[in-house]
N, C-alpha and C positions, 0 to 999 in steps of 0.2 A: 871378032865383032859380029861376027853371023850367028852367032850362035843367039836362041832366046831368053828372052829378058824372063829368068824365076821370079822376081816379085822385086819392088821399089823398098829400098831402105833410107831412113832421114841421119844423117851425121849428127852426131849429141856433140861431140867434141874433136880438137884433132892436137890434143897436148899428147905428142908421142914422150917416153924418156928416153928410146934410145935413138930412133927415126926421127928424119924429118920428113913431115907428113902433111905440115899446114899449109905448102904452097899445092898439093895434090886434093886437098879436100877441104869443104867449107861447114862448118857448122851452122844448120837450119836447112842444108842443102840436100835433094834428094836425090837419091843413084841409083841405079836399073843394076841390078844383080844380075850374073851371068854365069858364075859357077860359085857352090861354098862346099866348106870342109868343116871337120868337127871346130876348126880353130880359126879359119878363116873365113875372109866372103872377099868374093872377087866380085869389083864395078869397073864401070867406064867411069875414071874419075876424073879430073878436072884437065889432064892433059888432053883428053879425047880415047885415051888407052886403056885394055882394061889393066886395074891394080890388084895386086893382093896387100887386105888389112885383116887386124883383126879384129873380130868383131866386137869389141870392148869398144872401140871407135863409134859404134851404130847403134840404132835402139829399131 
């Protein structure tokens, strides 16, 4: 959580097929990025925690 926020991302969707993902993130909702990968991006997401998703999730 200390760590700084790389830029704000907005949720496009949170239809996972293999996860469940729609109680962790809200579509229209915006989240403070804190670390990303070729295939991920890590937020504080709805629990207060940060997650790893992928960013097919985010626009």
């Amino acid at each position: 959580m200390s760590s700084p926020t790389l830029r704000t991302v907005t949720c496009k969707h949170s239809d996972a097929e293999k996860y469940v993902v729609n109680n962790m993130l809200t579509p229209g909702k915006d989240y403070d990025v804190k670390n990303e990968t070729e295939e991920f991006i890590f937020i504080i997401d709805n629990s207060g925690k940060v997650g790893g998703y992928y960013k097919t999730y985010f626009e």
